[in-house]
N, C-alpha and C positions, 0 to 999 in steps of 0.2 A: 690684755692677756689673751683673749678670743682669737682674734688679729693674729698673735704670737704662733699663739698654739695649731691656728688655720693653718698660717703658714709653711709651719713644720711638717705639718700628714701634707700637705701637698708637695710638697719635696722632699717625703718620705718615698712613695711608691713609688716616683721616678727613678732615685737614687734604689730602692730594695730590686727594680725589675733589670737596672743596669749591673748589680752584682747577680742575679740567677743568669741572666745570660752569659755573663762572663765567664760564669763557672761553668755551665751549658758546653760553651764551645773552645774555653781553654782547657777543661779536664782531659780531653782525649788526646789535646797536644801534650802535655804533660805525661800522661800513661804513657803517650807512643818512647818519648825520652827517657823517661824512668824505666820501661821493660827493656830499652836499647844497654842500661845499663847495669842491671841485675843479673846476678848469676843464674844460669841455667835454675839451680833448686827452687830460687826465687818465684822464677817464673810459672813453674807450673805446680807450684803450692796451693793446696789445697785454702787455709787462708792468702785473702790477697795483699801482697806487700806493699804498702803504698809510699814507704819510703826505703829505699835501697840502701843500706848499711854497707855493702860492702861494695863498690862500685864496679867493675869490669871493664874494660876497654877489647874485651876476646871477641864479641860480637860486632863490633867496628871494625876488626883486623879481616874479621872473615867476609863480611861484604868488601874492604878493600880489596881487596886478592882475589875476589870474583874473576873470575874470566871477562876480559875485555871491559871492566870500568873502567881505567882512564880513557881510553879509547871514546865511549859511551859518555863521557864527561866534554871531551873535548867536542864533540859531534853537539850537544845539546847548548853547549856554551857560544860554540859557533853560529848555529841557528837562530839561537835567542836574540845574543846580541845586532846580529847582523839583521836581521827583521826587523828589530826595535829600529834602531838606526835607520834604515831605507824608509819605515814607514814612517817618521817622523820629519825626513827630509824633505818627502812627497805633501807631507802632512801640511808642514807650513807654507811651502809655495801654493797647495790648493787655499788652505785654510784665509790667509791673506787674498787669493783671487775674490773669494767667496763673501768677505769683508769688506773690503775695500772697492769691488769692482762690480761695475752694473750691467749686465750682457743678457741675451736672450737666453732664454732657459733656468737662467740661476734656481729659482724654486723650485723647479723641476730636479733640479741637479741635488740639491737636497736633500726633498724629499727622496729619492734614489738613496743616497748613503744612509738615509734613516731604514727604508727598506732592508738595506744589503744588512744594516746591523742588528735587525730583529732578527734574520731566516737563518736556520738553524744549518751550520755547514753539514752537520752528518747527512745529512737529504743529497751534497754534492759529491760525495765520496765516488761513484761508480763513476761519474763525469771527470772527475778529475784524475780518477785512477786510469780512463780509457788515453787522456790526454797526457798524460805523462807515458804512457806505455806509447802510444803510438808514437812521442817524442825521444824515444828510446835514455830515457832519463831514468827509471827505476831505480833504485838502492841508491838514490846518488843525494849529497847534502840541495842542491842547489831547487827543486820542488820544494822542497819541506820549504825552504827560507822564503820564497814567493808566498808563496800560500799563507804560511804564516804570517808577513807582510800584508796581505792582501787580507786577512781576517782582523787584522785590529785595523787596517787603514780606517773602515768610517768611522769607529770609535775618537778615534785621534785628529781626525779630521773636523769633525764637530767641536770638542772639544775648545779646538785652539781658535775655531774660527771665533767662538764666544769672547779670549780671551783677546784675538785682534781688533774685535769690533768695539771692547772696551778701551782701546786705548785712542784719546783723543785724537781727531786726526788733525789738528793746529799744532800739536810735539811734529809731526812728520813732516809738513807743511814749512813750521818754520826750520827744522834740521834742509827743509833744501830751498830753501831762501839763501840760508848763512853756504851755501856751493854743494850741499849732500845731491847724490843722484838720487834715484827712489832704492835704487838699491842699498843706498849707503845708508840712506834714513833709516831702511827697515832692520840693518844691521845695529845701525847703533843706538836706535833710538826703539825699536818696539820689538827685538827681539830678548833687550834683557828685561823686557818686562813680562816675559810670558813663562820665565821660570815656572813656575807653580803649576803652571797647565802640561810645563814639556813633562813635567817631573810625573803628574798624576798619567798623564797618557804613558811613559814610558813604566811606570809600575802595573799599570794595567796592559801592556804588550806585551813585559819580560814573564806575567804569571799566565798569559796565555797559551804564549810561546814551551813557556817551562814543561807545563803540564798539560798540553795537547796531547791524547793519544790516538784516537781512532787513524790520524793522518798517516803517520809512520806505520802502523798496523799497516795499512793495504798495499804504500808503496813499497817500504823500504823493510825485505826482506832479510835479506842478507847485516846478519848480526852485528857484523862491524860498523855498519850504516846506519843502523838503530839509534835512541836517544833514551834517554835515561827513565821516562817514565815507562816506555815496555820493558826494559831490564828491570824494573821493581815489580811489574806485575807478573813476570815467572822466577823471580826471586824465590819465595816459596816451597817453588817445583822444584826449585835447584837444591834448596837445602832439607826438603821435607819439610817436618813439623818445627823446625827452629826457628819460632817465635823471635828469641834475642837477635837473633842475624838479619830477620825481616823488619823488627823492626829500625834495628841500626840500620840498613838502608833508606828506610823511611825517613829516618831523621837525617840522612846525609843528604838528603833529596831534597827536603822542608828546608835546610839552614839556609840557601841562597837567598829563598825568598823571606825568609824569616828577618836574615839581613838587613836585605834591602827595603824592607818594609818598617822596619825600627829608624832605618835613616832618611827615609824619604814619606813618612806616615802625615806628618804634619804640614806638610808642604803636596800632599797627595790629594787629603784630603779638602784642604782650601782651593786647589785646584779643580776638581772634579764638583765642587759647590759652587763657585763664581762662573767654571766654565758653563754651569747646568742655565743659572739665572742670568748671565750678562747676555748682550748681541742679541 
């Protein structure tokens, strides 16, 4: 019964400190939905309504119809994806060199992307603002998408090399015994095994990507070049004090990733754990 009873309290406090966190960091997701959805009187009631009786959908109409969101939708979706992608592609031809292959520098080369992934890009802003100005590229999508590329690359880079170096290389060996080139090996035989890692790297590029600001801040002036996290932070401005409309934007903002994070969570995260301890 000691034993029993041990056992219990020590997978009690585990289990009580994974519900206060929970609550911790889901409540304010929740607020930000629940005020997206309450009537105006709701909102600025003196008691706080924590369940919304009557729902509205006026504060979603009104961030729709903002000036220049689809525009700002498609600018951000563009971006996103095409980063993710570019750096993923780069990703796995590095990631396999670095794997697989023995050459002068390789530690050196490493350590480098381990570097590039601690240093904080706000420190590169004026560098990269001088270099795109002088490239007469300002307001234009195609900056933001390098950059962006170029900021999750060591992440993703790392990442998969763990998962390449996991993968026996007697599967690869014998795929080109039976006529595989190395290419064809690496196609058919150790590329559909690194699922898990593409998945984890590409959920960590697309929330990168999603929600960078200072970047578009410096270059891309011009409104319609913009992306959608500086359109929520003069959201606001635009409507004054209406809360409801700020936060329906917020939550129009949140649903991508909220998405893609419920369908790739589990596969994210074994990814990001195998990739951290393999190679």
């Amino acid at each position: 019964m000691k034993r029993t009873a041990s056992s219990a309290i020590r997978r009690l406090w585990p289990n009580a400190t994974a519900i206060v966190l929970f609550v911790v960091f889901a409540f304010p997701v929740y607020w930000m939905f629940a005020t997206a959805f309450k009537p105006t009187g709701d909102i600025i009631a003196e008691d706080p309504v924590f369940f919304p009786t009557d729902a509205t959908f006026e504060h979603f109409k009104k961030a729709v119809d903002a000036d220049h969101f689809w525009t700002l939708v498609g600018n951000s979706v563009t971006v996103t994806v095409l980063s993710v992608l570019l750096s993923l592609v780069i990703a796995l031809l590095a990631s396999f060199a670095l794997a697989r292959m023995r050459f002068r520098g390789r530690r050196g080369f490493i350590v480098t992307f381990m570097i590039a992934q601690m240093a904080p890009w706000e420190v590169m802003v004026i560098a990269i603002y001088m270099i795109v100005r002088d490239s007469e590229m300002l307001n234009s999508l195609v900056p933001l998408t390098i950059f962006y590329m170029v900021m999750v690359l060591p992440f993703t880079i790392l990442t998969l090399r763990g998962y390449v170096a996991a993968v026996p290389k007697e599967l690869e060996e014998s795929a080109m015994v039976d006529g595989c080139t190395r290419t064809q090996a690496f196609i058919k035989v150790i590329f559909p095994l690194l699922a898990p890692g593409l998945m984890a790297t590409s959920l960590f590029g697309f929330i990168t990507a999603w929600n960078e600001f200072p970047m578009v801040l410096i270059l891309n002036k011009d409104i319609e070049a913009q992306t959608l996290p500086l359109w929520l932070s003069s959201f606001q401005t635009t409507f004054g004090d209406d809360w409801g409309a700020t936060m329906a934007a917020a939550s129009l903002f949140a649903v991508p990733i909220l998405i893609l994070f419920v369908f790739l969570q589990r596969k994210a995260v074994s990814g990001l754990v195998a990739g951290a301890v393999k190679g």
